[in-house]
DRENROVO-434257 format. One record per residue: residue number from 1; z, y, x of N, C-alpha, C in turn. Coordinates in steps of 0.1 Angstrom, whole numbers, plus 5000, padded with zeros to 4 digits. Layout:
R   finu    nzz    nyy    nxx   cazz   cayy   caxx    czz    cyy    cxx
R    NUM      Z      Y      X      Z      Y      X      Z      Y      X
...
REM end
This chain:
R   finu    nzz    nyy    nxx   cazz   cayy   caxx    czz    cyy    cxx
R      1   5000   4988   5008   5000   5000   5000   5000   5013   5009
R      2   5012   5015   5017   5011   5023   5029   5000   5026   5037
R      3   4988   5012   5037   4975   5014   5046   4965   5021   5038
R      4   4970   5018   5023   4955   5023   5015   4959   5040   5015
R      5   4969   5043   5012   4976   5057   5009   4969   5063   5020
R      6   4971   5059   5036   4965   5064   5051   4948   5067   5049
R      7   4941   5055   5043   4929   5055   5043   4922   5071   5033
R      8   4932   5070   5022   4926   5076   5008   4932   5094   5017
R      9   4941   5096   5023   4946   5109   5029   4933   5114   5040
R     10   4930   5100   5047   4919   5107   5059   4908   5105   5051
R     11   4902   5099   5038   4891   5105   5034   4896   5120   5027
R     12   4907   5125   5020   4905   5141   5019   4902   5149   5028
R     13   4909   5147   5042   4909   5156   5051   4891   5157   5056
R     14   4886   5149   5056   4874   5145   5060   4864   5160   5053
R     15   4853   5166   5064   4845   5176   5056   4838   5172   5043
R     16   4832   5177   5035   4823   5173   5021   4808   5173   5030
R     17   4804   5184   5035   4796   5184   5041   4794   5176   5055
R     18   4787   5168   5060   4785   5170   5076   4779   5168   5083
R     19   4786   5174   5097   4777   5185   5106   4773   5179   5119
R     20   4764   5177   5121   4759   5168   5133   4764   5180   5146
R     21   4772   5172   5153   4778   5181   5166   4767   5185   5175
R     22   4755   5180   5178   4746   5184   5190   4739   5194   5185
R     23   4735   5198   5168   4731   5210   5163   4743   5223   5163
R     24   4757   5217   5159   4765   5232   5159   4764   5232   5178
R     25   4763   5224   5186   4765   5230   5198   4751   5236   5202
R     26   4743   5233   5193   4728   5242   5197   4718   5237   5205
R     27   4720   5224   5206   4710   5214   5207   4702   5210   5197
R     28   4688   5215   5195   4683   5217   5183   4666   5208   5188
R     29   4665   5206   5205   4653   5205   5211   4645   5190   5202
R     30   4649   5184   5196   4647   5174   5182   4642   5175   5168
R     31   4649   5192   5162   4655   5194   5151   4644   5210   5153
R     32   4628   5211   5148   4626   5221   5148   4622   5230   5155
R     33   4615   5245   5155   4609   5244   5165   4617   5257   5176
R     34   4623   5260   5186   4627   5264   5198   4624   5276   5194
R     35   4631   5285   5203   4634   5302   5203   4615   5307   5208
R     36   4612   5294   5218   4604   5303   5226   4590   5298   5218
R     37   4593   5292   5207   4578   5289   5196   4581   5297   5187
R     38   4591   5304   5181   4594   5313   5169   4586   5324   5169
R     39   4578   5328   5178   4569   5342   5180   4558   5338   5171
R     40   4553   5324   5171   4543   5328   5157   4551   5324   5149
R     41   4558   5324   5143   4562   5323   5127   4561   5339   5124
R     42   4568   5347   5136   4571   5365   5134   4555   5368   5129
R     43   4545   5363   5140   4531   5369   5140   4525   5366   5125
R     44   4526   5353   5119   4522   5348   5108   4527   5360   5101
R     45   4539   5360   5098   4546   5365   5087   4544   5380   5085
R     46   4541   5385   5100   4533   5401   5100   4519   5400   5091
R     47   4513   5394   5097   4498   5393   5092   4497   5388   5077
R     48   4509   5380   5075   4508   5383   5060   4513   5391   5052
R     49   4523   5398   5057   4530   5409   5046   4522   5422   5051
R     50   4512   5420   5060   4503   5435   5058   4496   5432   5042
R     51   4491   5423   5039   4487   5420   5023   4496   5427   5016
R     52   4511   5424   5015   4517   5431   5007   4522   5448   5009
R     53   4521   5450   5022   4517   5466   5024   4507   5470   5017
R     54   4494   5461   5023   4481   5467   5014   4481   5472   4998
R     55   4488   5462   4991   4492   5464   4980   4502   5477   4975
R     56   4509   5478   4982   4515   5490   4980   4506   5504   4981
R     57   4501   5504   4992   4491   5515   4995   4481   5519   4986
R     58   4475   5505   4975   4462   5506   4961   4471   5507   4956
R     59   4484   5503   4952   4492   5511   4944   4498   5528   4944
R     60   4501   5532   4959   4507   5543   4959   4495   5554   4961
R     61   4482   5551   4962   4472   5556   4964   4468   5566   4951
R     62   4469   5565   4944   4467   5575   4933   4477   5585   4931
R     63   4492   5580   4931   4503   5591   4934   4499   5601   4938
R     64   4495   5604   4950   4501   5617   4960   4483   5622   4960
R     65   4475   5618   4954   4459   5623   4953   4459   5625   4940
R     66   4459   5625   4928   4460   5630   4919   4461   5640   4918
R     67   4468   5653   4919   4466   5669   4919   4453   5671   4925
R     68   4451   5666   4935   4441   5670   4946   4430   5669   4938
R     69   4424   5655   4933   4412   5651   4925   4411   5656   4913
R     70   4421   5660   4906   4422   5668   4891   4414   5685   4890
R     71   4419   5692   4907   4417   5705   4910   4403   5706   4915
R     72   4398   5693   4924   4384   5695   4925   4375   5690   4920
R     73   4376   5679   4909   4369   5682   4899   4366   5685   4887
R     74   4381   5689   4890   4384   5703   4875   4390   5689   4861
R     75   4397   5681   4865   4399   5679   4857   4419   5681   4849
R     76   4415   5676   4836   4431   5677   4828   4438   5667   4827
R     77   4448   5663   4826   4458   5656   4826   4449   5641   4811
R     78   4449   5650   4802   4440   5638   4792   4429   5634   4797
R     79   4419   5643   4807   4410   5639   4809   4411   5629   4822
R     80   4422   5632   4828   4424   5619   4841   4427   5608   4833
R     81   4435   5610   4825   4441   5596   4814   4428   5591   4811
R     82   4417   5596   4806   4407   5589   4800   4397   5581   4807
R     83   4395   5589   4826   4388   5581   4834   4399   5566   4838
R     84   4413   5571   4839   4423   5559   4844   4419   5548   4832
R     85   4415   5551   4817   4414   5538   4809   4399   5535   4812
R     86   4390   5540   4816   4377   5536   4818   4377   5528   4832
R     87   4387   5535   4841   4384   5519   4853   4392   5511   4845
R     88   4403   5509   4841   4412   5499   4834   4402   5487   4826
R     89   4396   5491   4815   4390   5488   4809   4375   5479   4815
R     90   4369   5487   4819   4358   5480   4830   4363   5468   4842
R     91   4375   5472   4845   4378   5456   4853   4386   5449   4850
R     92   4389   5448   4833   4396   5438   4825   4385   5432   4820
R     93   4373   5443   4814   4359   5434   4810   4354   5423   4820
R     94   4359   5428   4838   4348   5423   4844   4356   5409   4852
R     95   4370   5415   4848   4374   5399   4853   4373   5389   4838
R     96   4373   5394   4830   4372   5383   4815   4356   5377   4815
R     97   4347   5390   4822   4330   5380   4822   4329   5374   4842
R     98   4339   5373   4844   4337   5371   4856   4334   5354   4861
R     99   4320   5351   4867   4323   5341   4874   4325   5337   4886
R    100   4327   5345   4891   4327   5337   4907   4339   5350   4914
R    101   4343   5351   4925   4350   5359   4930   4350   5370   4934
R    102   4340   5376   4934   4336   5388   4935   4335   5392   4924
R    103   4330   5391   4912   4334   5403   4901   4345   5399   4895
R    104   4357   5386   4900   4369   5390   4899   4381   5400   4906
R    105   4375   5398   4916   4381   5411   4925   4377   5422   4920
R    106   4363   5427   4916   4356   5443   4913   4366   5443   4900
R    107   4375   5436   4891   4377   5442   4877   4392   5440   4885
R    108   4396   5432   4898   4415   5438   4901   4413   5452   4905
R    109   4402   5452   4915   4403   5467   4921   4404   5475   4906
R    110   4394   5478   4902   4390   5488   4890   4405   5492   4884
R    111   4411   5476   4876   4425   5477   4870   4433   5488   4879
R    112   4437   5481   4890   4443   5484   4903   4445   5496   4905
R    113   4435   5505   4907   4435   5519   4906   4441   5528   4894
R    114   4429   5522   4879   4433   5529   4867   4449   5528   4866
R    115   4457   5514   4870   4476   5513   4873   4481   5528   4879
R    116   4471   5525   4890   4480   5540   4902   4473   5552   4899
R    117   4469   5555   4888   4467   5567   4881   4473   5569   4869
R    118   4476   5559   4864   4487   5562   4853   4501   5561   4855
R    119   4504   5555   4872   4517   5559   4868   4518   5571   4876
R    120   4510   5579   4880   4514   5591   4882   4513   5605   4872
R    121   4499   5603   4863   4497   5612   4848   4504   5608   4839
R    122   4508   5595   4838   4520   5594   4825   4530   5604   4824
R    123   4542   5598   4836   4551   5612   4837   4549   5621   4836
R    124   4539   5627   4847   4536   5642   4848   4535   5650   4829
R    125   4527   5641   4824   4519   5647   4812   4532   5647   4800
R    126   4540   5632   4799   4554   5633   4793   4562   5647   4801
R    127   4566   5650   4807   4574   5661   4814   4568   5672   4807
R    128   4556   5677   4807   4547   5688   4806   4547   5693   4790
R    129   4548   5681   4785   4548   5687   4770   4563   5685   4763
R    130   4569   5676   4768   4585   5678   4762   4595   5691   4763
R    131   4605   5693   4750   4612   5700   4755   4622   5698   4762
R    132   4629   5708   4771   4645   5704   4778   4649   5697   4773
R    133   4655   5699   4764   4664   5691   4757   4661   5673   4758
R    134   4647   5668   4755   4643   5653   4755   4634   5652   4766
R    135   4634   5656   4776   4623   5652   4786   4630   5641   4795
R    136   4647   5642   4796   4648   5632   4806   4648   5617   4796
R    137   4649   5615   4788   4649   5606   4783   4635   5600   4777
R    138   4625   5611   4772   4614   5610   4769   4608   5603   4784
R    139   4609   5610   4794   4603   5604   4810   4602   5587   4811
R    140   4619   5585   4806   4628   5577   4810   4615   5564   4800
R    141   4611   5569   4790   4605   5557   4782   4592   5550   4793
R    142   4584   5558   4803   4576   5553   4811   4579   5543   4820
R    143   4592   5544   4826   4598   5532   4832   4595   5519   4824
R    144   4604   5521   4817   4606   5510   4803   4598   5503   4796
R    145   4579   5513   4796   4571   5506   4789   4566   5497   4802
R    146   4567   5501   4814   4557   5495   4829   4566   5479   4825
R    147   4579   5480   4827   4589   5465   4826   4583   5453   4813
R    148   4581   5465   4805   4578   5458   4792   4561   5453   4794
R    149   4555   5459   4796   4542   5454   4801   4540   5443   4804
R    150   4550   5443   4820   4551   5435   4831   4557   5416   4821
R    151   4569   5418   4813   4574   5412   4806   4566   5403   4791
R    152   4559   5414   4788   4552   5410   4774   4537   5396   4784
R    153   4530   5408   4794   4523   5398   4796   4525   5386   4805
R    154   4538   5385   4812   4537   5367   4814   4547   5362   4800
R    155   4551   5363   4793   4555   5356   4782   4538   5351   4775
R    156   4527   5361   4774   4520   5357   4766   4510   5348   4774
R    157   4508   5353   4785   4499   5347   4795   4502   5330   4795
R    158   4517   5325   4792   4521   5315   4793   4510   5302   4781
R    159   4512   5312   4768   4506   5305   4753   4489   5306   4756
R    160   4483   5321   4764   4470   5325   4759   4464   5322   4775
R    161   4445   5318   4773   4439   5316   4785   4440   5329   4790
R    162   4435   5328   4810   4435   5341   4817   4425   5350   4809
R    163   4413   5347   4805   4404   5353   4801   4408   5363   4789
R    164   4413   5351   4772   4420   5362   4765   4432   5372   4769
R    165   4441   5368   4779   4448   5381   4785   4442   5389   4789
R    166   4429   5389   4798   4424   5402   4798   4420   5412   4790
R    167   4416   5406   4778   4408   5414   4767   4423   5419   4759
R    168   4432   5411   4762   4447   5421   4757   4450   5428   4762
R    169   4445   5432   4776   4448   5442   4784   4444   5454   4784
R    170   4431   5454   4771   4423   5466   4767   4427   5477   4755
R    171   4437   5467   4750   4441   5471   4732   4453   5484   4739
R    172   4460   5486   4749   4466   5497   4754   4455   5508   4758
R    173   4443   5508   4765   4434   5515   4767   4428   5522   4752
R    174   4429   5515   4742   4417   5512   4730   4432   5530   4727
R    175   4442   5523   4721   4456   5538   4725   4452   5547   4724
R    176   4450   5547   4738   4448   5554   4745   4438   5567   4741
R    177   4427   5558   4745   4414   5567   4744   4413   5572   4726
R    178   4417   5567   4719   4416   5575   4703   4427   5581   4698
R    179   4438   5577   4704   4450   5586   4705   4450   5600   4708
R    180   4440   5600   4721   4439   5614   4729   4429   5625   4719
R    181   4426   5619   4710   4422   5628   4701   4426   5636   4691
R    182   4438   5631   4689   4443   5634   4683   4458   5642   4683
R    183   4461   5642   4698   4472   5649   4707   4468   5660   4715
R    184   4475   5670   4718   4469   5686   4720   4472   5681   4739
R    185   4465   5687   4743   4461   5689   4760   4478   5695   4761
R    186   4478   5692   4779   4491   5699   4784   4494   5717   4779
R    187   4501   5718   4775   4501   5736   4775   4504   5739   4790
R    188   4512   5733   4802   4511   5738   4807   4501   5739   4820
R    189   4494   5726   4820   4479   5727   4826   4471   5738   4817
R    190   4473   5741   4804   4463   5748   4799   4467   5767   4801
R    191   4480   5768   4809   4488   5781   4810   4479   5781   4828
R    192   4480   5772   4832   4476   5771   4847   4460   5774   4849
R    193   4454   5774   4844   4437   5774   4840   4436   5785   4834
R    194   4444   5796   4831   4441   5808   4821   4438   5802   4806
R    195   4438   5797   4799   4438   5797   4786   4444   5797   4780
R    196   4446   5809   4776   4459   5817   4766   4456   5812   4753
R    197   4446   5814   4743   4446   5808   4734   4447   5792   4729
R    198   4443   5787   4741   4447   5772   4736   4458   5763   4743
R    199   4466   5775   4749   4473   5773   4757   4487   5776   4740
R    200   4486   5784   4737   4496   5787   4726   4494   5780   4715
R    201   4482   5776   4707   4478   5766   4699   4486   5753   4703
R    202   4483   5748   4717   4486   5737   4718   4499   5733   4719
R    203   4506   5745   4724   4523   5744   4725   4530   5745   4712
R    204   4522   5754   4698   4526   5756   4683   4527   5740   4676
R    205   4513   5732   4683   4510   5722   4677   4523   5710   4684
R    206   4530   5710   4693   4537   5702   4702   4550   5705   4690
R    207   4555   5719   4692   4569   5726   4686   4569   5721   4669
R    208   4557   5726   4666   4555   5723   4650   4553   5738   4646
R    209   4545   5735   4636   4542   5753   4629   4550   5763   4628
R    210   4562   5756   4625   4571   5770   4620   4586   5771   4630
R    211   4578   5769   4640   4590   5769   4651   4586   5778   4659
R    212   4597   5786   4665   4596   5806   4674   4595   5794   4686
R    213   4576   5797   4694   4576   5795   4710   4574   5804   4717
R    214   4578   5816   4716   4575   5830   4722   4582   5830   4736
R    215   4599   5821   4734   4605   5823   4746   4599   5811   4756
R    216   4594   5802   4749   4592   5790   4757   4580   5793   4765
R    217   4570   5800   4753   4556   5801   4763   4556   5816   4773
R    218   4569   5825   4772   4567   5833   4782   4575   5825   4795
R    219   4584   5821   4795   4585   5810   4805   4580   5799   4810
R    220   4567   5796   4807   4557   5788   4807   4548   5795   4819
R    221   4544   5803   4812   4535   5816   4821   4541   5818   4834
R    222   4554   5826   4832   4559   5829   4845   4559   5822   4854
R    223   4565   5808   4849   4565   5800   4865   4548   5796   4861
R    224   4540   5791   4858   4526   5792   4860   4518   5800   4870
R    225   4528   5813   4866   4519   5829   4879   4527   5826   4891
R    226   4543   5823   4891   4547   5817   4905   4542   5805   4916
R    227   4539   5794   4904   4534   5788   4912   4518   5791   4920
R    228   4511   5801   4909   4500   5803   4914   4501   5812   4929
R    229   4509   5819   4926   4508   5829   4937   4514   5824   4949
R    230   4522   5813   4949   4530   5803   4964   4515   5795   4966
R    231   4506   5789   4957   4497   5787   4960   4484   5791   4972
R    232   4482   5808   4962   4475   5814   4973   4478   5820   4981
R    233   4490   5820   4984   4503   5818   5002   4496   5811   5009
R    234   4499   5798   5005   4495   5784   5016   4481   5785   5018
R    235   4473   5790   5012   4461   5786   5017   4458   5795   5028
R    236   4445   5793   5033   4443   5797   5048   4438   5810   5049
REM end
């Protein structure tokens, strides 16, 4: 009884796990591959997470070029929206008629871009027409729909072929583009461009008819004429 008691104590004491001694002492020359082979796993791992930089770059590429492209070729906030759903749109069509790998790539790029143009006009255009009072939360809904996006389409992608996902990926675009008909231009892109009259129209139509925007749209202006004039500062 005494012997079993000894046996049943040294198996508690005993690790759960265990550890071969020639590995904790770092003898590994068996077990994997040596310090002085580990420089290509680093080189592999470089060469492949440049892919995922790259991706960052077609994504963050529209961000910080946006203002730039809007001012030289004159366009508006709705009217960037409307080219961002025309690439969207054209490389959802072109990966849904796509056979072979090349015009599945021509409809990622297309997508890819129209992405990194809207997430930079979304905000901007939410900010621009809200008032104080609901813009941080109004902003806040652009995060929320990207998650939801992200969320809705692998839930559906799981039930529906890749092909019909793509043609779901147009019914946001489809929105889009008939929505913007019916929604007034930025007032304060339209304060920035000189157009006083549809610059007031369109802020009456934001407020509602019978609401005083006299203080809003002379503080509209002002910083409009500040920014213009820090503007033609910097230039050369």
């Amino acid at each position: 009884m005494a012997i079993k008691e000894q046996n049943d104590a040294q198996e508690i004491r005993e690790p759960l796990v265990w550890i071969d001694n020639n590995l904790a002492a770092g003898d590994g020359s068996d077990h994997g591959s040596t310090k002085g082979d580990e420089w290509m796993v680093y080189l592999s791992t470089f060469v492949a997470v440049c892919g995922s930089y790259e991706f960052g770059c077609g994504v963050g590429y529209s961000s910080p070029t946006q203002s730039a492209i809007r001012k030289d070729l004159n366009l508006s906030i709705a009217e960037a929206m409307r080219m961002s759903c025309v690439f969207c749109v054209a490389g959802w069509l072109a990966i849904y008629f796509s056979k072979g790998a090349l015009s599945l790539d021509i409809g990622r790029l297309a997508t890819g871009y129209g992405s990194g143009a809207f997430s930079y006009i979304v905000p901007v255009f939410i900010a621009e027409i809200a008032p104080k009072n609901l813009r941080g939360r109004l902003t806040a809904i652009n995060q929320l729909m990207i998650v939801t996006g992200v969320s809705v389409s692998f839930i559906i992608g799981v039930v529906v072929s890749w092909r019909a996902l793509a043609i779901i990926g147009i019914v946001p675009c489809a929105v889009i583009i008939f929505g913007l008909f019916f929604i007034p231009e930025s007032p304060r892109w339209l304060a920035k461009t000189g157009r006083q009259r549809d610059f007031e129209v369109a802020l009456q139509k934001l407020r509602g008819k019978d609401a005083d925007v006299s203080h809003e749209a002379a503080e509209i202006q002002s910083i409009s004429k500040i920014i213009y004039v820090k503007a033609c500062h910097l230039l050369p």
